[in-house]
N, CA, C and O atoms as a GROMACS GRO file, in nm:
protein
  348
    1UNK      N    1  10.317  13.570   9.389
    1UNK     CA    2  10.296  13.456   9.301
    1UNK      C    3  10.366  13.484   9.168
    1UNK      O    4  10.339  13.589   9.108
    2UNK      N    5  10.455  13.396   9.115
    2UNK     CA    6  10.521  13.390   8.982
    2UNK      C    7  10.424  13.329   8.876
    2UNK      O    8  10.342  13.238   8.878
    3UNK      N    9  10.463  13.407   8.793
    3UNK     CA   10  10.416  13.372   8.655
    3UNK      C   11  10.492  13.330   8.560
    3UNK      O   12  10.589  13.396   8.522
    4UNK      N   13  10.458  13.208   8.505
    4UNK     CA   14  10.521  13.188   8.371
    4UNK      C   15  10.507  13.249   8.258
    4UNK      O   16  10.407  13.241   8.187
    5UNK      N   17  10.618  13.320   8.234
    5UNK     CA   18  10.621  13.413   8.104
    5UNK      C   19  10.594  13.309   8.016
    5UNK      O   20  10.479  13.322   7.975
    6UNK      N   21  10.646  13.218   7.973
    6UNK     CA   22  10.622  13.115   7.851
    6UNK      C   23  10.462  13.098   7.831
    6UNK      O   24  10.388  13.125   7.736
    7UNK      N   25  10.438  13.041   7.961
    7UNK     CA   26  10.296  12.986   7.952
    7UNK      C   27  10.232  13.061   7.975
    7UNK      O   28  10.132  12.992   7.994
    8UNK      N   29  10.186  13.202   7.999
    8UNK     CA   30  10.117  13.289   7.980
    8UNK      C   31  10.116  13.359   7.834
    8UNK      O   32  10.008  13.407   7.802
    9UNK      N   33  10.207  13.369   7.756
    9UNK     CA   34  10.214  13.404   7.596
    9UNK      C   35  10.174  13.292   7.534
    9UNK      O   36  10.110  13.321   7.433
   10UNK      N   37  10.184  13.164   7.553
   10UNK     CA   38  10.115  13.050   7.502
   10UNK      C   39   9.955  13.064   7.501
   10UNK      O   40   9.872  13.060   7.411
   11UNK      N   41   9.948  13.080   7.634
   11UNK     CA   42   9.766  13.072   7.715
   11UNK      C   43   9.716  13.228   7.601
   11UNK      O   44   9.625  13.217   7.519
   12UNK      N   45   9.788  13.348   7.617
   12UNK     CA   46   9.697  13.442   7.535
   12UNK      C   47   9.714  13.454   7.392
   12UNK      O   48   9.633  13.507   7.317
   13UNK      N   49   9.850  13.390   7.351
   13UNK     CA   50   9.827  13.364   7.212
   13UNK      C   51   9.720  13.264   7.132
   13UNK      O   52   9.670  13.291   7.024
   14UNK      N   53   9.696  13.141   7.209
   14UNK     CA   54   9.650  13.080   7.156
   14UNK      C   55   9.474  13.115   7.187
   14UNK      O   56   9.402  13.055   7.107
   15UNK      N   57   9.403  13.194   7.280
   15UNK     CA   58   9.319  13.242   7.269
   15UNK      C   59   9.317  13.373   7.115
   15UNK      O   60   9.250  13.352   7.013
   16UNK      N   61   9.396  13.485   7.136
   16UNK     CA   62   9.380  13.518   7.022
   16UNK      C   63   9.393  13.439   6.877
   16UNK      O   64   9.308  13.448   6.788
   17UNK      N   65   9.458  13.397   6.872
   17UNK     CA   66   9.422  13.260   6.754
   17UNK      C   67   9.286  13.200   6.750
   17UNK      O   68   9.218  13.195   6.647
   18UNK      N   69   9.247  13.151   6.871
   18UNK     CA   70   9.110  13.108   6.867
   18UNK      C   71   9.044  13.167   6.840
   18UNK      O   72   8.942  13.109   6.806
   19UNK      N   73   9.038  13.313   6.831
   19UNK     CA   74   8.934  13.421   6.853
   19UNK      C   75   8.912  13.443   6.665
   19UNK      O   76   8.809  13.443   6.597
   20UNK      N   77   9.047  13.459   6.627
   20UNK     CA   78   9.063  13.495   6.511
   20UNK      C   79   9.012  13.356   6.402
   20UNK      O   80   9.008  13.362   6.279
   21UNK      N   81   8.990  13.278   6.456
   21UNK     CA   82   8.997  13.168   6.393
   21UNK      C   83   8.826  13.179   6.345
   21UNK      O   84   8.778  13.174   6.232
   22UNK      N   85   8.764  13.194   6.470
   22UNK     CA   86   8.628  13.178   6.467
   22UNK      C   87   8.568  13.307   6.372
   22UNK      O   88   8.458  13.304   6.316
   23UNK      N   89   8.646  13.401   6.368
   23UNK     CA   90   8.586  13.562   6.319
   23UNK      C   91   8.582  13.478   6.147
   23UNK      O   92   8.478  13.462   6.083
   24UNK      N   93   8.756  13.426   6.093
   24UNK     CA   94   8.744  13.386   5.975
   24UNK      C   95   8.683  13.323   5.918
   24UNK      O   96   8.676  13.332   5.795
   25UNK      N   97   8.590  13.201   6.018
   25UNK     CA   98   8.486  13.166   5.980
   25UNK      C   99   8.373  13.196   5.954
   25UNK      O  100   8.301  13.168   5.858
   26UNK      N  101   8.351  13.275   6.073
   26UNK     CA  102   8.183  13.397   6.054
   26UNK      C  103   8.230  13.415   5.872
   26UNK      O  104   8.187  13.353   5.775
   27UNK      N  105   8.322  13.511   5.881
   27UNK     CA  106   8.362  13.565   5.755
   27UNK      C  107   8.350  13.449   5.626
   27UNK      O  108   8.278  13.462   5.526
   28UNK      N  109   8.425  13.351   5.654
   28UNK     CA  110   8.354  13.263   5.522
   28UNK      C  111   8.261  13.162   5.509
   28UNK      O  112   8.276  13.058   5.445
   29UNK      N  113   8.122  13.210   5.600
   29UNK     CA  114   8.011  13.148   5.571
   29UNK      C  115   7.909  13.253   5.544
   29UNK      O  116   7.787  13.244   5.526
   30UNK      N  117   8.005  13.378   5.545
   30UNK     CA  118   7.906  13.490   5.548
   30UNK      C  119   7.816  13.567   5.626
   30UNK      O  120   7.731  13.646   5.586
   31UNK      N  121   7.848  13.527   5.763
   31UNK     CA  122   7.809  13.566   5.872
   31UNK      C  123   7.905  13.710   5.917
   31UNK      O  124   7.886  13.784   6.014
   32UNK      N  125   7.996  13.720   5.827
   32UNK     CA  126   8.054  13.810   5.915
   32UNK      C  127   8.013  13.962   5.872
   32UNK      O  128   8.037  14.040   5.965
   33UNK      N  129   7.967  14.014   5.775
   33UNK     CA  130   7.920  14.152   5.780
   33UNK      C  131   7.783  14.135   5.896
   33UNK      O  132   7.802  14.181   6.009
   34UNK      N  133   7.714  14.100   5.880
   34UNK     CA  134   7.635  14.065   6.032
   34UNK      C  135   7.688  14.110   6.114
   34UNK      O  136   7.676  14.232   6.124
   35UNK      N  137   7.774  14.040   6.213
   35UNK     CA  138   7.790  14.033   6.314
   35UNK      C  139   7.839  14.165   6.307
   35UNK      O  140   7.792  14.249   6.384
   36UNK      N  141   7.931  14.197   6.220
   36UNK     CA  142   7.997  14.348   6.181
   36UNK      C  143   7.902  14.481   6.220
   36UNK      O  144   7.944  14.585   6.270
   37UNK      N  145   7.759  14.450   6.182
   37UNK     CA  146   7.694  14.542   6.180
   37UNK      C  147   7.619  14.545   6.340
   37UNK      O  148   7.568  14.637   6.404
   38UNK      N  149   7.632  14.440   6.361
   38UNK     CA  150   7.579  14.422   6.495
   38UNK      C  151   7.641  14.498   6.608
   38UNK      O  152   7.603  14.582   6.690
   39UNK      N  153   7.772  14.426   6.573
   39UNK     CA  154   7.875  14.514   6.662
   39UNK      C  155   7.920  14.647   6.690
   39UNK      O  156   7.966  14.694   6.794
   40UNK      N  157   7.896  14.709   6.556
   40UNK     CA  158   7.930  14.815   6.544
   40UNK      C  159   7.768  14.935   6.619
   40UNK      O  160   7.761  15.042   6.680
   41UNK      N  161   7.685  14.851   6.574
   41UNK     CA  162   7.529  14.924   6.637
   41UNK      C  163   7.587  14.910   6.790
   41UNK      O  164   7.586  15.018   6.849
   42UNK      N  165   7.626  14.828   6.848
   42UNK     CA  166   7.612  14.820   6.985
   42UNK      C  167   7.709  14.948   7.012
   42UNK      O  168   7.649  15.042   7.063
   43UNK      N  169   7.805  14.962   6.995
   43UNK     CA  170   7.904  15.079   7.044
   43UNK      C  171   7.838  15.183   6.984
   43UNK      O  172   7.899  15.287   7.003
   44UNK      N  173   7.699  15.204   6.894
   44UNK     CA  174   7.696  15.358   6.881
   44UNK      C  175   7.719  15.406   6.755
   44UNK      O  176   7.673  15.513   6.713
   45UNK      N  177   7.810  15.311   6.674
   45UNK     CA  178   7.846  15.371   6.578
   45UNK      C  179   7.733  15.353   6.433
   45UNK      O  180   7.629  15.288   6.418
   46UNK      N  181   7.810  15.443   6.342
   46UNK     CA  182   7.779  15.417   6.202
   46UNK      C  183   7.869  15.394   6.088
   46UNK      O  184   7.983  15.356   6.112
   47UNK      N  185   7.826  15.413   5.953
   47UNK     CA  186   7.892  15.391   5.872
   47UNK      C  187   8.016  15.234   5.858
   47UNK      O  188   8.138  15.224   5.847
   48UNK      N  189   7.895  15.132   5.869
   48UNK     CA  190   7.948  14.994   5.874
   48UNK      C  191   8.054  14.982   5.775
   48UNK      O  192   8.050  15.011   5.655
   49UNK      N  193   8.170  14.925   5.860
   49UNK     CA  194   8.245  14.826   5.715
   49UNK      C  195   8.205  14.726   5.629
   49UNK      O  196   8.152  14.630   5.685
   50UNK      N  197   8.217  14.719   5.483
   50UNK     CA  198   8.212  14.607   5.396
   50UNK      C  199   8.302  14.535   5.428
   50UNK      O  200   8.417  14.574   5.449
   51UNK      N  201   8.249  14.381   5.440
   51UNK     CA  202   8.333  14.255   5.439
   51UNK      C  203   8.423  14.247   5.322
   51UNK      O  204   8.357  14.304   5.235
   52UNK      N  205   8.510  14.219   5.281
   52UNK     CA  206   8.584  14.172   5.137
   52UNK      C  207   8.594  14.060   5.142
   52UNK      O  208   8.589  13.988   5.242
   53UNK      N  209   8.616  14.016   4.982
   53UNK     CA  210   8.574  13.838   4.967
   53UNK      C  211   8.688  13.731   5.063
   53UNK      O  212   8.800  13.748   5.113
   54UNK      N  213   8.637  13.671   5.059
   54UNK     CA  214   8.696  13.620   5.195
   54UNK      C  215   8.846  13.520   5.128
   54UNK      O  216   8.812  13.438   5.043
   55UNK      N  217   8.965  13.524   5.154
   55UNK     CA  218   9.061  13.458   5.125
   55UNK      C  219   9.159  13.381   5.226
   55UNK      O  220   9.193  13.421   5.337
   56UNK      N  221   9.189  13.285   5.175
   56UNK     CA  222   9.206  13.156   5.238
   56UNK      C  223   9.379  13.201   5.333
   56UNK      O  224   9.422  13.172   5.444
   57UNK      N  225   9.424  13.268   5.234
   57UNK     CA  226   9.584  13.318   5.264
   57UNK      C  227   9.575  13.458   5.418
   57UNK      O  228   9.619  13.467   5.533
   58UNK      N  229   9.508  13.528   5.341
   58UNK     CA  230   9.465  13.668   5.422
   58UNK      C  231   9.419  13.602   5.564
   58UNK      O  232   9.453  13.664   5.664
   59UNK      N  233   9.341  13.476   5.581
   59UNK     CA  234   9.279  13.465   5.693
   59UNK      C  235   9.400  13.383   5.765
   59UNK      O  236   9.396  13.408   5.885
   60UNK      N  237   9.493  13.304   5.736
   60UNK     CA  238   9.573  13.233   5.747
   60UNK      C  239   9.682  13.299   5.844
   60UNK      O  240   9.702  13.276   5.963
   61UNK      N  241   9.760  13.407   5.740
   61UNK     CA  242   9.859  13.537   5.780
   61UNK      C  243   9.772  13.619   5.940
   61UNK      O  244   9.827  13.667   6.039
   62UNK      N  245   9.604  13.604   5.902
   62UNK     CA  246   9.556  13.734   6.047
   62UNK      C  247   9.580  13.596   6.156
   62UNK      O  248   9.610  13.615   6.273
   63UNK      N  249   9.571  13.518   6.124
   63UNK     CA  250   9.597  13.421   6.249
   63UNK      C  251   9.662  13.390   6.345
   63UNK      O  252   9.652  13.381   6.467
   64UNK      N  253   9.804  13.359   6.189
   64UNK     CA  254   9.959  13.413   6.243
   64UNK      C  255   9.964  13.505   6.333
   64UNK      O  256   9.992  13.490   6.452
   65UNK      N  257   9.926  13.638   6.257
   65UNK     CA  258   9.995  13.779   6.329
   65UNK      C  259   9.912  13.732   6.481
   65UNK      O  260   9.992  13.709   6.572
   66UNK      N  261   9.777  13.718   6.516
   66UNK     CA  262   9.720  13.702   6.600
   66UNK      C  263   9.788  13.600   6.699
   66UNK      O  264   9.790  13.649   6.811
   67UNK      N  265   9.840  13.485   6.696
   67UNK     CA  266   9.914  13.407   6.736
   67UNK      C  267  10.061  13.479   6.826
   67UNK      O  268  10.086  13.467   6.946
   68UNK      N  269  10.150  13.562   6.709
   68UNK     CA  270  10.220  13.607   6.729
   68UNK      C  271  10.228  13.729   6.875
   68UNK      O  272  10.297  13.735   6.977
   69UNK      N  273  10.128  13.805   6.820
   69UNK     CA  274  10.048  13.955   6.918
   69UNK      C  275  10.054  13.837   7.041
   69UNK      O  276  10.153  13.804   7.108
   70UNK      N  277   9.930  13.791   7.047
   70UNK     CA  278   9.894  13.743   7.157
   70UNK      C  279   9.992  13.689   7.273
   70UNK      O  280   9.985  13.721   7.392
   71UNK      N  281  10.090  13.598   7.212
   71UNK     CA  282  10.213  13.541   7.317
   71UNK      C  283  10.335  13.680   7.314
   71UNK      O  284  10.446  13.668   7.366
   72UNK      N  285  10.296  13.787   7.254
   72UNK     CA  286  10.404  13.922   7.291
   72UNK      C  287  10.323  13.939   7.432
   72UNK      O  288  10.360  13.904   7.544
   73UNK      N  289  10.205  14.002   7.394
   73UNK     CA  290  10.129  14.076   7.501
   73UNK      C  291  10.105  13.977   7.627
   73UNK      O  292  10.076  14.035   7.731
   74UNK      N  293  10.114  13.817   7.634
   74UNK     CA  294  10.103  13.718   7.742
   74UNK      C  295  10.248  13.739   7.804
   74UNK      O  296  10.256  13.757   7.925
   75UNK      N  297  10.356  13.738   7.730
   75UNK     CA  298  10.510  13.712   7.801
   75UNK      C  299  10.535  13.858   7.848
   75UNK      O  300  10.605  13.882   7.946
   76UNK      N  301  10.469  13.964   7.764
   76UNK     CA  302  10.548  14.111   7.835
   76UNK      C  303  10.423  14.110   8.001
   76UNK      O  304  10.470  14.156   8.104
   77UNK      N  305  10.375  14.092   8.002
   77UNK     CA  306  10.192  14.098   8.052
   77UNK      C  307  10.284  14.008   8.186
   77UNK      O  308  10.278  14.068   8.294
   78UNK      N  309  10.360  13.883   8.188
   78UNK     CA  310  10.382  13.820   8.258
   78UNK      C  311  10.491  13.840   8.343
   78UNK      O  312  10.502  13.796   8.458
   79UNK      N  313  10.587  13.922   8.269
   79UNK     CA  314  10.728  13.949   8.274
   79UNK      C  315  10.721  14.100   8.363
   79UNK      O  316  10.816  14.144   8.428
   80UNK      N  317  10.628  14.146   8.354
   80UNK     CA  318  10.589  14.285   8.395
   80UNK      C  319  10.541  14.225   8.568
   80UNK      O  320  10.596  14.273   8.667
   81UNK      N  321  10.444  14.126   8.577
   81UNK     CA  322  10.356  14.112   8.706
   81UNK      C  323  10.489  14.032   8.808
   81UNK      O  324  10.499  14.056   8.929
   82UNK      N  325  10.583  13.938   8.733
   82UNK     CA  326  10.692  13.917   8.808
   82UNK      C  327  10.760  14.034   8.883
   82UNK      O  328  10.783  14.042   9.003
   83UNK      N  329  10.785  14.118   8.792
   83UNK     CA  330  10.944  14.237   8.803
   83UNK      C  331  10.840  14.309   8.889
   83UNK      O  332  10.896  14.412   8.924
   84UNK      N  333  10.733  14.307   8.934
   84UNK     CA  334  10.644  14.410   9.020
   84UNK      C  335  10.564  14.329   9.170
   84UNK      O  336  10.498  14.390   9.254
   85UNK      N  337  10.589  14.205   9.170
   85UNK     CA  338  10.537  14.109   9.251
   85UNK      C  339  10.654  14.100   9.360
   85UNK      O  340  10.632  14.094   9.481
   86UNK      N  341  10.786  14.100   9.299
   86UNK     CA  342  10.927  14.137   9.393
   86UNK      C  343  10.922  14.237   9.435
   86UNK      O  344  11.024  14.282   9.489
   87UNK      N  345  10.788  14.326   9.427
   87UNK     CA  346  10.856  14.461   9.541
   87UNK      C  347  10.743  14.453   9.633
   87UNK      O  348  10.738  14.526   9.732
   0.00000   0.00000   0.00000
């Protein structure tokens, strides 16, 4: 079965976007050291991160990059299951 490289970097970019989208919100309603601490209890850990004040640009740019990441890792992710599906 072939995969569309396009539409598989579309499909996981735009989930990471989504993902990131929703975190920036936790983050500017103030939900997000919460969840931070939550998360971090579940794996075990300590020494929680502080949230920093939340900015409109900073969340904008992690979106981007997230956008960006996501349709690398969908088209290589896709491009890989092709070139290995031919043998």
């Amino acid at each position: 079965m072939k995969i569309n490289s396009n539409t598989a970097g579309l499909s996981l970019g735009s989930l990471f976007g989504i993902m990131h989208l929703v975190w920036i919100a936790l983050v500017g309603v103030g939900a997000g050291q919460p969840v931070a601490n939550w998360s971090y209890g579940m794996h075990f850990m300590s020494g929680m991160p502080q949230m920093m004040g939340f900015g409109l640009g900073t969340g904008i740019f992690g979106i981007i990059l997230a956008l960006v990441a996501g349709y690398i890792i969908g088209y290589a992710f896709a491009a890989l299951w092709n070139y290995f599906d031919k043998k």
